[in-house]
C-alpha positions as CSV (number, residue, x, y, z in Angstrom):
1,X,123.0,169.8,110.0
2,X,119.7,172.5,111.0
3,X,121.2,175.7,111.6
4,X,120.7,176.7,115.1
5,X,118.4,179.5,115.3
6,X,118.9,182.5,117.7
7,X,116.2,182.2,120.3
8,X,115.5,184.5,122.9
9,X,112.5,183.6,125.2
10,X,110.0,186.2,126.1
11,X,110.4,185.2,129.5
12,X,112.2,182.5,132.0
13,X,108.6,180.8,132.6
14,X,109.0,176.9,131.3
15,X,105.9,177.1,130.1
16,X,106.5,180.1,127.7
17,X,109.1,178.6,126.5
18,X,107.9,175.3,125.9
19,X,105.2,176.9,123.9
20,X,107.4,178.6,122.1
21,X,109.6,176.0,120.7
22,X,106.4,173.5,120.0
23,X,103.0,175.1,120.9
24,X,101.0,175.9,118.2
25,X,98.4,173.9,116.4
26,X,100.5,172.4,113.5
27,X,103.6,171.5,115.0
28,X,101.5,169.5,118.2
29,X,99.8,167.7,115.4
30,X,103.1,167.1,113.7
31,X,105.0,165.7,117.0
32,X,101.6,163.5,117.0
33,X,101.8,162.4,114.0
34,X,105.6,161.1,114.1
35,X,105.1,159.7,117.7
36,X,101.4,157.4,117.8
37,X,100.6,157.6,114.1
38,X,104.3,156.5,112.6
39,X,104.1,159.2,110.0
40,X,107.5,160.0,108.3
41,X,107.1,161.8,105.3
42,X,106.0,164.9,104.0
43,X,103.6,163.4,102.1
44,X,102.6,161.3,105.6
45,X,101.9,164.6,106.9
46,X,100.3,166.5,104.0
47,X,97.8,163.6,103.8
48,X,96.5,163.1,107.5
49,X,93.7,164.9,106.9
50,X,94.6,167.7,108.9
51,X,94.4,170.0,105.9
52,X,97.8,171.6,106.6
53,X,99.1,174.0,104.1
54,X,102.7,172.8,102.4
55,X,104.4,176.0,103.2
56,X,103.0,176.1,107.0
57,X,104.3,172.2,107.2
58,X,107.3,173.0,105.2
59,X,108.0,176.0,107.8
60,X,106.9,173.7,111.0
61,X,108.9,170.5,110.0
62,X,112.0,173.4,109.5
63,X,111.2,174.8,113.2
64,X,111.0,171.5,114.8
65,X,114.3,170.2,113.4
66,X,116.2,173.5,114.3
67,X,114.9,173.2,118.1
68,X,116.0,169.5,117.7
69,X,113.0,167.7,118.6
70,X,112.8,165.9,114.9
71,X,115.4,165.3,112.8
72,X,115.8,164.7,108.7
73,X,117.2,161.9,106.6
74,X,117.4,161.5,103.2
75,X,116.2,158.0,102.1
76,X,119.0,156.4,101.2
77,X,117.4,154.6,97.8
78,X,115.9,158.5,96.9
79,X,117.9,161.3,98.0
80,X,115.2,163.7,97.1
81,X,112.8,161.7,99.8
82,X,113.2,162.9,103.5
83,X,112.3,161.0,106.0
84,X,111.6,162.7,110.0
85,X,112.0,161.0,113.1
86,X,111.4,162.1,116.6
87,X,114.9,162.9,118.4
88,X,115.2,161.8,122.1
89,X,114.0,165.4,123.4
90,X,110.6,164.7,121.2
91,X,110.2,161.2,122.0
92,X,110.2,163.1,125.6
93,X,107.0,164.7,124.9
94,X,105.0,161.4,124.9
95,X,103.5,162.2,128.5
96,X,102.5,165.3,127.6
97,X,101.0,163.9,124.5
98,X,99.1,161.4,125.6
99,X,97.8,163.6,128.2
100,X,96.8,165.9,125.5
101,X,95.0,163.1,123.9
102,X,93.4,161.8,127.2
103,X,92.1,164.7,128.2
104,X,90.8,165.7,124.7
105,X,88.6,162.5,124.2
106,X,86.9,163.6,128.0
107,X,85.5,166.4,127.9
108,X,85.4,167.8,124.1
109,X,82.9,165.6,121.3
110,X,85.7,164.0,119.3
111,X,86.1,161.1,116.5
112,X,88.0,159.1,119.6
113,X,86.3,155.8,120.7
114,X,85.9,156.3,123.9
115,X,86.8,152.7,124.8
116,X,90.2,153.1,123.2
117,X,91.1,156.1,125.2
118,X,90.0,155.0,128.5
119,X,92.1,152.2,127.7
120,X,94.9,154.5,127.4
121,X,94.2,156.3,130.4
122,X,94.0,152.9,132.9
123,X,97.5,152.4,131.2
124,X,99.3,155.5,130.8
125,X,103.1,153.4,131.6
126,X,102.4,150.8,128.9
127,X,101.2,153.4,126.4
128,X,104.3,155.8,127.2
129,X,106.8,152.8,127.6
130,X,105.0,151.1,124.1
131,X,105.8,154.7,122.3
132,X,109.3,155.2,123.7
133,X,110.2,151.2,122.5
134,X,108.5,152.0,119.1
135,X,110.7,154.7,118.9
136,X,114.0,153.0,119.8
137,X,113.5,150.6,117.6
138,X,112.1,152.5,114.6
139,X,108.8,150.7,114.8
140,X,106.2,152.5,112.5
141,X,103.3,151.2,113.5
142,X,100.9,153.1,114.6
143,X,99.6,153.2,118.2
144,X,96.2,154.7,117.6
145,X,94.1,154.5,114.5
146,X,93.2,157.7,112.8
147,X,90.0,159.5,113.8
148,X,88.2,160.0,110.6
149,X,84.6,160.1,112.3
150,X,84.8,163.4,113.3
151,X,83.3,165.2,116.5
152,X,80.4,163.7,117.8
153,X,80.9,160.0,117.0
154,X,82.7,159.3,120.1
155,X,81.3,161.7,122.6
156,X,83.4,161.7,126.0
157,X,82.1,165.2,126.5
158,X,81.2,165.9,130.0
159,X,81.9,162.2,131.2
């Protein structure tokens, strides 16, 4: 069981806190990770090409699972193998995610065809209902493909 950690806001505003508990780069990228990507290992994680540093994932994956939105579980068949899933209050973040995502792909040059996100747009209840069943029922697949492309490939930049 994650030790709870003492956390005292800086102030009352939801969005300060929010950002607290999950708003930097690495842990956003994590959350992504676990929820469209079906990531679930460190090793997942150190190889998604986000060129994350072991201790800065290490200390993010610690975070995360102290503010409960992941949790750990050794693999049963290797007890030195954790796996991470997405608690209920992270699986909670999908509208915000895909929002994220969404609003990315518009207006910044990204390796995101743009076909597949306006898909996701036009169906923002399947996507978030697809992500929360995929989660219920510890489905891994992925629900986007990984970018690799880079910026530029799949311009929705000033659509």
């Amino acid at each position: 069981m994650p030790r709870k950690a003492r956390f005292r806001p800086r102030s009352g505003c939801p969005v300060s806190i929010s950002l607290e508990r999950f708003g930097d780069r690495w842990s956003l990228l994590i959350i992504r990770d676990l929820m469209v990507r079906g990531y679930r290992t460190f090793k997942d994680f150190q190889e998604s090409g986000e060129g994350i540093a072991t201790n800065i994932l290490a200390d993010r994956l610690r975070r995360l699972e102290t503010c409960g939105i992941i949790a750990a579980k050794k693999e049963p068949a290797d007890g030195r193998k954790i796996n991470y899933r997405l608690t209920e209050k992270g699986i909670a973040l999908a509208p915000v995610m895909l929002e994220l995502l969404i609003w990315g792909a518009r207006y910044e040059d990204t390796g995101a065809p743009c076909a597949v996100i306006e898909n996701m747009a036009a169906n923002r209840e399947w996507v978030l209902s697809e992500a929360q069943r995929r989660w219920q029922e510890r489905d891994p697949t992925p629900l986007l493909p990984r970018f690799d492309d880079g910026p530029g490939k799949h311009s929705g930049k000033n659509k």
